[in-house]
DRENDO-1510 file (C-alpha; in Angstrom, 1 decimal, always signed):
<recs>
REC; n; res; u; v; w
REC; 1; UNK; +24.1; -12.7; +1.7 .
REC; 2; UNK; +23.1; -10.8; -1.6 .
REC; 3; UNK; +19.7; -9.9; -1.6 .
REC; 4; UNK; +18.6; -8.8; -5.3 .
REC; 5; UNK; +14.9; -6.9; -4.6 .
REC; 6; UNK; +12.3; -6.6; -7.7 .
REC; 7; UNK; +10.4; -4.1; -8.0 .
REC; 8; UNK; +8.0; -2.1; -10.7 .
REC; 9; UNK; +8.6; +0.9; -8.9 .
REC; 10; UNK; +12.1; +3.1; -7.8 .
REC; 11; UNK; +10.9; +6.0; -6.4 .
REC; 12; UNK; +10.6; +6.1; -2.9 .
REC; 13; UNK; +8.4; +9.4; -2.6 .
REC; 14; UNK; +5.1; +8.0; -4.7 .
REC; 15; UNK; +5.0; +4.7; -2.6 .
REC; 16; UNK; +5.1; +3.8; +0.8 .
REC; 17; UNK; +5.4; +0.0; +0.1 .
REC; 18; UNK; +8.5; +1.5; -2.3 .
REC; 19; UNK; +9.9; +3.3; +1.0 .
REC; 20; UNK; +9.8; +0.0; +3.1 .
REC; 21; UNK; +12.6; -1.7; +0.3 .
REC; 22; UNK; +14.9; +1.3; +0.9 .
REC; 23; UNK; +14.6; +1.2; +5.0 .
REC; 24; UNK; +14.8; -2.6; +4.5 .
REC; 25; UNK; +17.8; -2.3; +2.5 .
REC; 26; UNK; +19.6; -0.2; +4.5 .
REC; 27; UNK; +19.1; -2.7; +7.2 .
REC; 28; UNK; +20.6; -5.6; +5.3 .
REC; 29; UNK; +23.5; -3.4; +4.6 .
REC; 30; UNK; +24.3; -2.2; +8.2 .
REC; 31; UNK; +24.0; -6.4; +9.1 .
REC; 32; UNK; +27.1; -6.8; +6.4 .
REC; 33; UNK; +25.0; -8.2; +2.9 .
REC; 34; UNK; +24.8; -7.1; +0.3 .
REC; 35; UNK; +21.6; -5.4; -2.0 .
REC; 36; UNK; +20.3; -4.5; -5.2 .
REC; 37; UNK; +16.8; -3.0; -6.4 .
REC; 38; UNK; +16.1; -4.3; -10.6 .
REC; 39; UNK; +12.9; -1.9; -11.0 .
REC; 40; UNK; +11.7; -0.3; -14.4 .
REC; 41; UNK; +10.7; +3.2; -15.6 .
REC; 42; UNK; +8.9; +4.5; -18.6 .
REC; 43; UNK; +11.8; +7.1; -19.3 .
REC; 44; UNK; +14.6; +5.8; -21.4 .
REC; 45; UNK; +17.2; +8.9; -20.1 .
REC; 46; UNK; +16.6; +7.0; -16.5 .
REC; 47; UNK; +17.4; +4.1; -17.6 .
REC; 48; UNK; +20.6; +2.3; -16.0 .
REC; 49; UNK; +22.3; +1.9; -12.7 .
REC; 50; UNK; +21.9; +4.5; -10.2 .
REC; 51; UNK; +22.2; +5.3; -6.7 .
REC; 52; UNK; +19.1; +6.2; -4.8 .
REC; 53; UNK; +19.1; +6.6; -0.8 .
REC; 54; UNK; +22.0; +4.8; -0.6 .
REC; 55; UNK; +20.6; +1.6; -2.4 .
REC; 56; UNK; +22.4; +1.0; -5.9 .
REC; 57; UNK; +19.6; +0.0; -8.4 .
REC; 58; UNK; +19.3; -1.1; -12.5 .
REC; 59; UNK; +16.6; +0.1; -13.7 .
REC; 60; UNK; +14.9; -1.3; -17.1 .
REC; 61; UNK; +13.0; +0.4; -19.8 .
REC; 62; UNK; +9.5; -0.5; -20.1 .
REC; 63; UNK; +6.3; +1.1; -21.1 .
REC; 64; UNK; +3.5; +0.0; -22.4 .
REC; 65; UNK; -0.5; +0.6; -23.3 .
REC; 66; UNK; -2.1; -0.4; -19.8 .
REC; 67; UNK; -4.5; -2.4; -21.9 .
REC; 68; UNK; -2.0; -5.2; -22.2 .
REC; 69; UNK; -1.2; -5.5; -18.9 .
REC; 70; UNK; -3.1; -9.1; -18.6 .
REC; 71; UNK; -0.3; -10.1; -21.1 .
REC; 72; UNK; +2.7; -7.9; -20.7 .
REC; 73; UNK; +2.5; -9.1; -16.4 .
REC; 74; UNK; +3.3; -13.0; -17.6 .
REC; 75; UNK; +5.8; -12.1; -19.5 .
REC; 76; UNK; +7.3; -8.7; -20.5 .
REC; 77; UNK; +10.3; -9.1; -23.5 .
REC; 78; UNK; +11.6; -5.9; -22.8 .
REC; 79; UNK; +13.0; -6.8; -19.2 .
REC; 80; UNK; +14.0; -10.4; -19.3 .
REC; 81; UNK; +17.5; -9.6; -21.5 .
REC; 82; UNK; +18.7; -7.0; -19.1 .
REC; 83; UNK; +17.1; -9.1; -16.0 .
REC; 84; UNK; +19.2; -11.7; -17.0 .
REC; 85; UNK; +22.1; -9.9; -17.6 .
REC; 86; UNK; +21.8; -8.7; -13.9 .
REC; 87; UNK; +21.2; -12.2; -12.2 .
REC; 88; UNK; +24.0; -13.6; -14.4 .
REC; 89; UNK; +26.7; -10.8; -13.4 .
REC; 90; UNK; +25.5; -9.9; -9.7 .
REC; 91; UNK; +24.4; -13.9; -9.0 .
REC; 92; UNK; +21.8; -13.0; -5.8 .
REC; 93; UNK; +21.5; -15.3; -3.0 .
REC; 94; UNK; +17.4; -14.4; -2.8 .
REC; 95; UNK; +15.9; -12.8; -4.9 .
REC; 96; UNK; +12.7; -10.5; -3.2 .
REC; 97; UNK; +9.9; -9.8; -5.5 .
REC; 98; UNK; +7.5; -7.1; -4.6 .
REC; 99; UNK; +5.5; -5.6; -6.9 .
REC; 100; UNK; +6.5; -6.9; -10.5 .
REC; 101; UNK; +2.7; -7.1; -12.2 .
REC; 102; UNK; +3.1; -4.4; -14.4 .
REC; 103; UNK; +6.3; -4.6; -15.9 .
REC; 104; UNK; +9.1; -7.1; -14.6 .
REC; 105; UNK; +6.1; -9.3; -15.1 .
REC; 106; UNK; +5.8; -12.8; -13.3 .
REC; 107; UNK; +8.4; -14.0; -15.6 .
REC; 108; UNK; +11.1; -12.6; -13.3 .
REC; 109; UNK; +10.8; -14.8; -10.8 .
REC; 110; UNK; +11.4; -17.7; -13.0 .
REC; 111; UNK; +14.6; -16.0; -14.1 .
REC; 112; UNK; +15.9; -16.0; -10.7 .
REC; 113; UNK; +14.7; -19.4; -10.1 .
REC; 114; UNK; +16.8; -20.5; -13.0 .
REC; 115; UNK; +19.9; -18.2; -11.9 .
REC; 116; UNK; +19.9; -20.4; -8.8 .
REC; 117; UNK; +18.5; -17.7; -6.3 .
REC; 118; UNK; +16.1; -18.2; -3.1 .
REC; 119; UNK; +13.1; -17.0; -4.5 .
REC; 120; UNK; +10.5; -15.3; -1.8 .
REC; 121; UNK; +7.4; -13.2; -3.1 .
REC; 122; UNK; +5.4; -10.4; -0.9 .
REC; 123; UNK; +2.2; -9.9; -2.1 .
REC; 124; UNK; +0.8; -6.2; -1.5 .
REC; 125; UNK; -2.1; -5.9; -3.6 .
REC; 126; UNK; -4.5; -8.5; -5.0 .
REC; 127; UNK; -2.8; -8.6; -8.3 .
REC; 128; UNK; -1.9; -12.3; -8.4 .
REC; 129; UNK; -5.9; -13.2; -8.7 .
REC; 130; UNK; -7.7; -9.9; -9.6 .
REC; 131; UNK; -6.8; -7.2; -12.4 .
REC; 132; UNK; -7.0; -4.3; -10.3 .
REC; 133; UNK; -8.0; -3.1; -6.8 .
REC; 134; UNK; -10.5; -6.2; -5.6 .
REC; 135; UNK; -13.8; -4.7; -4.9 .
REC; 136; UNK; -16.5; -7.6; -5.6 .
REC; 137; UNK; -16.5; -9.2; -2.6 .
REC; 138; UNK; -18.5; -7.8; -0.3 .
REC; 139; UNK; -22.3; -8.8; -1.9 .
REC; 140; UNK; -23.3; -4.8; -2.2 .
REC; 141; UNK; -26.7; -3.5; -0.2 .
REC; 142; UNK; -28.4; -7.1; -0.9 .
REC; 143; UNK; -25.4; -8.8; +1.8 .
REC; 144; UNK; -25.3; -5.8; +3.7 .
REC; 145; UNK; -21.9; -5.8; +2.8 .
REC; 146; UNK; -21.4; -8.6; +4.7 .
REC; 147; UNK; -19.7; -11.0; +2.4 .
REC; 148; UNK; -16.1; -12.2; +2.0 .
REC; 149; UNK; -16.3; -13.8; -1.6 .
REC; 150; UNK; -12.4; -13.4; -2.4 .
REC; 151; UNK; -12.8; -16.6; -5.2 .
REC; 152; UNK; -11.6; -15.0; -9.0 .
REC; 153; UNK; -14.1; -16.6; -11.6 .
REC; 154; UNK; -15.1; -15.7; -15.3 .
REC; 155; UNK; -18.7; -14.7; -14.2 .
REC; 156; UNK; -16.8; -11.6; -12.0 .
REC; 157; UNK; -13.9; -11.1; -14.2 .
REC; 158; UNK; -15.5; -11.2; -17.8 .
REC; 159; UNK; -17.8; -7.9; -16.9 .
REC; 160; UNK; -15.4; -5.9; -14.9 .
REC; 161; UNK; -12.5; -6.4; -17.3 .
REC; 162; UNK; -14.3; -6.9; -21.1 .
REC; 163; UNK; -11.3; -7.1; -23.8 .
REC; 164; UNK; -9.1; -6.8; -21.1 .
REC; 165; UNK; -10.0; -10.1; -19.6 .
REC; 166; UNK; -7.5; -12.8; -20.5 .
REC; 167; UNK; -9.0; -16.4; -19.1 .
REC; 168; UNK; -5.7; -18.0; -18.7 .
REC; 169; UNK; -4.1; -15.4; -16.9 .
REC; 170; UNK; -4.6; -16.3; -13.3 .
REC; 171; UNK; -3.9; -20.1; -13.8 .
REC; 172; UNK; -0.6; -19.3; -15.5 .
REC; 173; UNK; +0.1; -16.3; -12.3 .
REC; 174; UNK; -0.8; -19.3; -10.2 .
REC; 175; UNK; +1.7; -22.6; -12.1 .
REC; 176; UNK; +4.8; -19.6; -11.2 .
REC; 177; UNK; +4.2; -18.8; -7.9 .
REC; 178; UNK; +4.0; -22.2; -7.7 .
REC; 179; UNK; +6.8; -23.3; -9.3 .
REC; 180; UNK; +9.3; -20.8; -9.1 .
REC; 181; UNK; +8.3; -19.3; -5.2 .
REC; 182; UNK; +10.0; -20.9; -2.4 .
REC; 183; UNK; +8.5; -18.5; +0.3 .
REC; 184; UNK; +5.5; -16.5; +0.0 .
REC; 185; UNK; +4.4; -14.1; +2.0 .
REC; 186; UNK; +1.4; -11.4; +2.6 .
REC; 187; UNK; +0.7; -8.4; +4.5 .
REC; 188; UNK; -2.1; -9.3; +6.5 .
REC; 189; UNK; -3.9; -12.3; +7.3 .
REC; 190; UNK; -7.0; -10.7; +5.7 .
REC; 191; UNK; -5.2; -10.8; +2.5 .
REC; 192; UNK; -3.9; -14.5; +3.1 .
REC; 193; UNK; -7.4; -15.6; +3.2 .
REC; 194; UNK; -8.0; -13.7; +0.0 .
REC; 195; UNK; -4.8; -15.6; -1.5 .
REC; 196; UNK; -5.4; -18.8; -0.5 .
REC; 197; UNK; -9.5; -18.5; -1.8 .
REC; 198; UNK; -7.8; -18.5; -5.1 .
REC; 199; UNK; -5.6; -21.9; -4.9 .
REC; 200; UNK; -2.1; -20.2; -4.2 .
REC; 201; UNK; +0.1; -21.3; -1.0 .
REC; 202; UNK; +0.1; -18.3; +1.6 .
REC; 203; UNK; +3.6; -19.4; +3.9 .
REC; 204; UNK; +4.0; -16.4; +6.3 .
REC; 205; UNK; +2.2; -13.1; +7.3 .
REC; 206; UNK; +5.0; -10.1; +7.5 .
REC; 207; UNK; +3.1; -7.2; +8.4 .
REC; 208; UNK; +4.2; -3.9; +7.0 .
REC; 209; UNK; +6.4; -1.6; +8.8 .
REC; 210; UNK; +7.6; +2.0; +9.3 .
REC; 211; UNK; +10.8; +3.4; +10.3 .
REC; 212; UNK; +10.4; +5.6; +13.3 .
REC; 213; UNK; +12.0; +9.0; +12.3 .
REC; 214; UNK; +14.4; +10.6; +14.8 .
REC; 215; UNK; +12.3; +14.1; +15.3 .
REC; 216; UNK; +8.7; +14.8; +14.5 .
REC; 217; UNK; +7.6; +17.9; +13.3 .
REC; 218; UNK; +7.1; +20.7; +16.3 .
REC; 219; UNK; +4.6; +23.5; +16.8 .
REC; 220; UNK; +5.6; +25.6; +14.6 .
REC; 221; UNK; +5.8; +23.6; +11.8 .
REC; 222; UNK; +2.4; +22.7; +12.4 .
REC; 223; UNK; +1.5; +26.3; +12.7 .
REC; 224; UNK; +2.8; +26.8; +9.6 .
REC; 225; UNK; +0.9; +24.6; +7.8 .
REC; 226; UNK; -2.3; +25.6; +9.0 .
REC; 227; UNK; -1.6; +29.0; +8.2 .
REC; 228; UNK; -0.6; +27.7; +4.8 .
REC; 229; UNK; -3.9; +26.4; +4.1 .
REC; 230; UNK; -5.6; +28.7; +6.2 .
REC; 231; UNK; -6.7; +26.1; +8.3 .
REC; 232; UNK; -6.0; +28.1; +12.0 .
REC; 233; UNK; -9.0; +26.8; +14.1 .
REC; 234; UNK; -10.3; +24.5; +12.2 .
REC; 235; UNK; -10.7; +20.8; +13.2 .
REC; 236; UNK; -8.6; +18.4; +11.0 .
REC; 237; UNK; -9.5; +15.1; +9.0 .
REC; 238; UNK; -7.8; +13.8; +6.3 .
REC; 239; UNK; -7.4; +10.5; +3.7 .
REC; 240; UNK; -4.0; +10.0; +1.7 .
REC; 241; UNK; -2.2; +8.3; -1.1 .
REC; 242; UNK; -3.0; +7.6; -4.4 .
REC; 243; UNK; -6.9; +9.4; -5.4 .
REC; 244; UNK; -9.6; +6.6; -6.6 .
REC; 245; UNK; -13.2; +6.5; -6.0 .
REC; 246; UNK; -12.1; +2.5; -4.4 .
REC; 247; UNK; -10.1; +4.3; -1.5 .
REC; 248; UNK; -13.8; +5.6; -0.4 .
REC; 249; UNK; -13.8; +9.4; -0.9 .
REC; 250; UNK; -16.9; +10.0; -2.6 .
REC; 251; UNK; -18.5; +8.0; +1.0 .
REC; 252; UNK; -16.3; +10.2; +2.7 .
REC; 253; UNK; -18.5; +13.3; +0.7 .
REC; 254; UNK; -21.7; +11.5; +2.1 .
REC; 255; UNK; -20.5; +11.4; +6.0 .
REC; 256; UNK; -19.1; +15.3; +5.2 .
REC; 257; UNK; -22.7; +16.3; +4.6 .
REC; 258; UNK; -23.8; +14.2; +8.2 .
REC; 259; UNK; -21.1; +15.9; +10.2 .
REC; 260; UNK; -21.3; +19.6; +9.0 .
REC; 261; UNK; -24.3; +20.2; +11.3 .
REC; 262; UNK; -22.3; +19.6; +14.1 .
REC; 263; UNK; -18.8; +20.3; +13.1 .
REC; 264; UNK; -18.8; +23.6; +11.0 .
REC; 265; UNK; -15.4; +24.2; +11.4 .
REC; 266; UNK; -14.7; +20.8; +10.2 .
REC; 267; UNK; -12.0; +20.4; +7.2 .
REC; 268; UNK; -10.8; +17.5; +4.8 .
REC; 269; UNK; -7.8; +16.9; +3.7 .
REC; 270; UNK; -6.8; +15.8; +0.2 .
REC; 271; UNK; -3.7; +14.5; +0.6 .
REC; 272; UNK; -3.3; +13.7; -3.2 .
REC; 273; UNK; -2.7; +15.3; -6.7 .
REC; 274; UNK; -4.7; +18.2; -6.8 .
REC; 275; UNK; -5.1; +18.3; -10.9 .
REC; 276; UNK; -6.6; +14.9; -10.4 .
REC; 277; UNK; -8.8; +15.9; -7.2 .
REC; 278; UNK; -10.3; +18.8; -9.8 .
REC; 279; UNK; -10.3; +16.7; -12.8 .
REC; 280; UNK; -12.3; +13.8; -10.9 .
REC; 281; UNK; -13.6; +14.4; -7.7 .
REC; 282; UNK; -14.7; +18.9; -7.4 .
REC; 283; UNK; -17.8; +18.0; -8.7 .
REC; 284; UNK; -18.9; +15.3; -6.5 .
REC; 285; UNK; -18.1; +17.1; -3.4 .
REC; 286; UNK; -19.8; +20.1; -4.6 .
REC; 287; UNK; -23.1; +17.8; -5.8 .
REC; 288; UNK; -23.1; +16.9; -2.3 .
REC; 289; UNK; -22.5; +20.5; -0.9 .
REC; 290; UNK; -19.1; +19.9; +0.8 .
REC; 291; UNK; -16.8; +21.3; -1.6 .
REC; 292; UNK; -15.9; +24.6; +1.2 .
REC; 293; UNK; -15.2; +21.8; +3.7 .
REC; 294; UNK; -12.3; +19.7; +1.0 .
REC; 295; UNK; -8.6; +21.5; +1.0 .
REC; 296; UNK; -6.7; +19.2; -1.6 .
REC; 297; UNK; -3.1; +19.9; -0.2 .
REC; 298; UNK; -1.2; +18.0; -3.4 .
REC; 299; UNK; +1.0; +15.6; -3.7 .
REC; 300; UNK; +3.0; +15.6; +0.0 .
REC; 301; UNK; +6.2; +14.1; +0.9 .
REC; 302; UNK; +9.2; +14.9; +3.7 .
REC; 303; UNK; +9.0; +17.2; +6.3 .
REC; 304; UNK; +5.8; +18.7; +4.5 .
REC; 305; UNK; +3.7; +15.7; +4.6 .
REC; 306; UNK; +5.2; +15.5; +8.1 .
REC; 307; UNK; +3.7; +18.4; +9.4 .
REC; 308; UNK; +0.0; +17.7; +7.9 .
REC; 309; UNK; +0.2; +14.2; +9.7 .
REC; 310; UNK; +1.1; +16.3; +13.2 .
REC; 311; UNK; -1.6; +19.2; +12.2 .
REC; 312; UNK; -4.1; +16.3; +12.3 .
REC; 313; UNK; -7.0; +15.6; +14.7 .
REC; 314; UNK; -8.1; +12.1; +12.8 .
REC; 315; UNK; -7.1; +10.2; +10.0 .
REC; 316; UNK; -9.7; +8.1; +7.9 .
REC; 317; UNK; -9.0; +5.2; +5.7 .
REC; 318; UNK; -12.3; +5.1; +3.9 .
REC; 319; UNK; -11.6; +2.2; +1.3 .
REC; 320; UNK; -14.5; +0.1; -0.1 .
REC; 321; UNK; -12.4; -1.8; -1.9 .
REC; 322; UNK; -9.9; -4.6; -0.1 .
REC; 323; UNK; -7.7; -2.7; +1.7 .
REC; 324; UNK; -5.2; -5.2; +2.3 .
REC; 325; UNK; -3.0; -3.1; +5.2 .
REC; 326; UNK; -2.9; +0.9; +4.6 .
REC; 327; UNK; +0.6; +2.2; +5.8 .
REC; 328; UNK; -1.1; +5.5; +6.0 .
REC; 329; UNK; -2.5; +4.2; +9.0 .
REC; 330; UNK; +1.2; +3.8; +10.5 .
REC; 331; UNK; +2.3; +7.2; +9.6 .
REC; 332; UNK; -1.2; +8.7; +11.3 .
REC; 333; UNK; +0.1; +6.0; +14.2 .
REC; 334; UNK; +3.8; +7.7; +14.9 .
REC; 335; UNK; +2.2; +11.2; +14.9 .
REC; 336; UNK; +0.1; +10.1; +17.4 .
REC; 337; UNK; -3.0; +10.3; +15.9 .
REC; 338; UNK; -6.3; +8.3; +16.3 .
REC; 339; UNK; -7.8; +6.5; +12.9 .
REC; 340; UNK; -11.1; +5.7; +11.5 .
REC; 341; UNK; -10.5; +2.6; +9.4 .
REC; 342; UNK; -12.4; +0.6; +6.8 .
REC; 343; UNK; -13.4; -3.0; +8.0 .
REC; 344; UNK; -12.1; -4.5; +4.5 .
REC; 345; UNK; -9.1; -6.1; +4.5 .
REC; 346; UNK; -5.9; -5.7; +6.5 .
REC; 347; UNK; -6.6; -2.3; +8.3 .
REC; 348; UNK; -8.4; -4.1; +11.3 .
REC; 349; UNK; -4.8; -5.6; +12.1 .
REC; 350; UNK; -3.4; -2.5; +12.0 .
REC; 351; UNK; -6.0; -0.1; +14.1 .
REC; 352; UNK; -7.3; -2.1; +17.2 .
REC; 353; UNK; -10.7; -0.9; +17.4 .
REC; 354; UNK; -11.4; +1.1; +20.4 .
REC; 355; UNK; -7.9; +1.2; +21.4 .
REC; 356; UNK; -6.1; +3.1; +19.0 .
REC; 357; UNK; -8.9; +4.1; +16.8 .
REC; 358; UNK; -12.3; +2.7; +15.0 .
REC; 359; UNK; -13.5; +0.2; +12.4 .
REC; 360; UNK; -16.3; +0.5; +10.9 .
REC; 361; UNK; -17.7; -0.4; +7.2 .
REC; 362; UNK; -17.6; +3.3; +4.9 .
REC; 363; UNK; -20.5; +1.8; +3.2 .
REC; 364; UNK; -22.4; +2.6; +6.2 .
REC; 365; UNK; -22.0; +6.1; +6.2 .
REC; 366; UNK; -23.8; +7.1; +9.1 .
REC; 367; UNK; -22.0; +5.2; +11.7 .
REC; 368; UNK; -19.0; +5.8; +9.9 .
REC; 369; UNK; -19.5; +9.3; +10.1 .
REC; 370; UNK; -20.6; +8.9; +13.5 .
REC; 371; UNK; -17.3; +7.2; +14.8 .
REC; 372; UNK; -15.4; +10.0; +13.0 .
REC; 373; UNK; -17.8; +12.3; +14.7 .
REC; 374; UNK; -17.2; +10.6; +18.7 .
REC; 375; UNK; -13.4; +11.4; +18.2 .
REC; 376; UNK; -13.9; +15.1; +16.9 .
REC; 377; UNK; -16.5; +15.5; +20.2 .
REC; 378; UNK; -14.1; +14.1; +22.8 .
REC; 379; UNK; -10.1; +15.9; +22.2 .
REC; 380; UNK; -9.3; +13.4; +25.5 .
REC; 381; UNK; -9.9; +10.2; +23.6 .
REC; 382; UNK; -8.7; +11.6; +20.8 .
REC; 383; UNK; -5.5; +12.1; +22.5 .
REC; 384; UNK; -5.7; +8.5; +24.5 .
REC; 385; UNK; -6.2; +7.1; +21.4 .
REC; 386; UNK; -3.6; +8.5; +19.6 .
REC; 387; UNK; -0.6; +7.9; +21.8 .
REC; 388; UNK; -2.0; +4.0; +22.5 .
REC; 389; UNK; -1.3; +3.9; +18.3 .
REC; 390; UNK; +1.8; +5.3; +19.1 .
REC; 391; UNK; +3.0; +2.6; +21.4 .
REC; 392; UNK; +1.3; +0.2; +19.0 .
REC; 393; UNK; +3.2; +1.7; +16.4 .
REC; 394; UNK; +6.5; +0.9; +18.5 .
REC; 395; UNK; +5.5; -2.5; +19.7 .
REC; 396; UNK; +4.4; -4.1; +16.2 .
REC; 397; UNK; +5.7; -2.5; +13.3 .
REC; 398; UNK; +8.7; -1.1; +13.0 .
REC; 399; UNK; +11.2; -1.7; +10.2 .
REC; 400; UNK; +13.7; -4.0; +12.7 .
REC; 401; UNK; +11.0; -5.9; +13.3 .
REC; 402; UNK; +10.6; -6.9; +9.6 .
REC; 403; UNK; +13.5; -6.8; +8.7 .
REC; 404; UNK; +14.3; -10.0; +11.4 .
REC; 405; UNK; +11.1; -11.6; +10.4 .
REC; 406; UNK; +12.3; -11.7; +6.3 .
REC; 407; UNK; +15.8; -12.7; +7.3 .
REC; 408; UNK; +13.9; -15.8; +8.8 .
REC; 409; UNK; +12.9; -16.2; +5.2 .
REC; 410; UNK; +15.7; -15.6; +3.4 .
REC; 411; UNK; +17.4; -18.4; +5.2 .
REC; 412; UNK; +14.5; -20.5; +4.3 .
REC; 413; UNK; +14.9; -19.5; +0.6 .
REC; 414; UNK; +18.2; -19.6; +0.6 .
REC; 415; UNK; +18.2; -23.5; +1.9 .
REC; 416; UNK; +15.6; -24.1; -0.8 .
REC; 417; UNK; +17.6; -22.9; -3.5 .
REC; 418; UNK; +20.6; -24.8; -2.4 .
REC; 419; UNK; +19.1; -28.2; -2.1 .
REC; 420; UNK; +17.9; -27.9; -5.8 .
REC; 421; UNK; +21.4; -27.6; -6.9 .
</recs>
């Protein structure tokens, strides 16, 4: 089978869900098909065919304003021509869209509709019904955060996006996936229902998934990186990926200022850009009195980041906004480490509550803190905790596992795609 992936995004170190393609991909090839990754950059010189991890890849020019991205993600001109040129000379059996909202732009998939490929969509994000990161659905203080109002409507949308806001934009997302989608699939169940709220056929969860690495970093590379960040004897928390205020920091500020009492040695790590850390978050911690207790580490990938995950004593996944899985949570998981996670979204799938960590809702900061806080007190459960995720880790997500389960869809694609012709 050729199996032609779409993808915004090439680089596998600024992405995890960009990671999963290339484990994926090496998969398919070791099982005898064949793959391609059509992904975009904003840098002409990259532009081209390329070889990346061992998975060949075209990528297209685009770049844009981000103000037009409610128009440019229906259809962006600048990638159709070479998209096409792609399907026409490569003809895919599937084609596998991941995250296209940006720049390939829903167009895409009618392109490999019309080529005569199996067309299957993963959704990630909440980008097919919402303009950004969806984080109006839980009814604020008045609900107790209670509520799970995933519908899209003009009364929501008009205010959050102004001139940005396009009122046709979801119902034409909605006629493609329709159309030109024989299989699509989600993340989590939590992000189905979110899906389906908005009118759009949900046809399989495929949970996320990590690929185990052979060796995990030893005692002295954890030594090393305490010593690094002059961290030696201090107690470890830590948040990663991408820095927004939706992922929950400035709450994680709030429960820093409930646990210092008890926890002086306490530290949290930034596992992010540091220039936007300073630029956007300093103050806030230091408004709040916990800026001694932040170390922004910077960007980490490799064996670095490897070593942070295995210097850890907790990792928290904070997000007030829908967090619709949280692959951090995995990484935290094959380290062996025990996670507090949000309540929103897909993390509850991942983290088994009591088992291999906590859920809790970071919008009540005080027993969120406070489950952060029973883990720091208790280095037994802390351990208990972490090897269960571990075995959880082993049991549910790994990247054989997913790769099986989208095989199982590629078939179905595959048969779609052939009856129409």
């Amino acid at each position: 089978m050729r199996i032609l992936f779409l993808c915004d995004l090439w680089d596998p170190r600024i992405g995890s869900s960009v990671r999963q393609i290339y484990q994926q991909a090496e998969l398919l090839r070791a099982d005898g098909h064949e793959t391609l990754l059509v992904t975009t950059t904003p840098d002409r010189a990259l532009a081209g065919r390329a070889t990346v991890e061992g998975t060949e890849l075209v990528r297209i020019h685009s770049d844009y304003p981000a103000r037009f991205r409610a128009w440019k993600s229906l259809r962006n001109r600048a990638v159709i021509a070479p998209l096409r040129a792609v399907l026409a000379e490569w003809k895919p059996d599937v084609a596998h869209s991941h995250l296209i909202h940006s720049h390939l732009s829903y167009a895409a998939l009618t392109e490999a509709r019309a080529a005569g490929a199996g067309v299957v969509f993963t959704a990630h994000d909440s980008m097919t019904y919402c303009y950004q990161k969806l984080d109006c659905f839980h009814g604020g203080a008045e609900h107790g955060w209670a509520l799970r109002d995933y519908q899209a409507h003009w009364q929501k949308c008009l205010p959050c996006q102004r001139f940005r806001y396009r009122p046709d934009r979801n119902a034409r997302i909605a006629t493609v996936l329709a159309r030109d989608v024989d299989r699509f699939t989600v993340v989590s169940d939590e992000l189905g229902a979110a899906v389906r709220a908005n009118g759009i056929r949900v046809d399989r969860t495929i949970h996320n998934a990590l690929r185990l690495q052979p060796q995990l970093p030893g005692e002295d590379a954890v030594r090393a990186f305490r010593a690094k960040h002059r961290l030696e004897g201090k107690l470890l928390i830590a948040m990663g990926g991408r820095l927004h205020a939706l992922k929950g920091i400035l709450q994680l500020f709030d429960m820093l200022a409930h646990l210092r009492t008890e926890f002086p040695q306490l530290r949290l790590l930034v596992m992010g850009k540091s220039d936007l850390y300073e630029r956007e978050f300093s103050f806030a911690a230091a408004e709040r009195g916990v800026a001694d207790m932040v170390v922004p580490t910077g960007w980490l990938d490799g064996a670095e980041l490897g070593a942070a995950y295995a210097a850890l004593d907790v990792l928290v996944s904070p997000s007030i906004c829908l967090e619709t899985f949280g692959l951090v949570n995995l990484e935290a998981m094959e380290h062996s480490k025990p996670v507090v996670a949000t309540g929103f979204g897909g993390c509850k799938e991942v983290v088994e509550h009591g088992v291999t960590g906590l859920v809790a809702n970071p919008f009540q900061v005080r027993e969120f803190a406070e489950c952060i806080a029973r883990l720091l007190r208790d280095p037994a459960l802390r351990r208990a905790m972490g090897e269960a995720g571990r075995r959880r880790l082993e049991a549910h997500f790994t990247i054989r596992r997913l790769h099986e389960e989208f095989l199982e869809e590629y078939e179905l694609a595959r048969a779609a795609a052939a009856a129409r012709h």
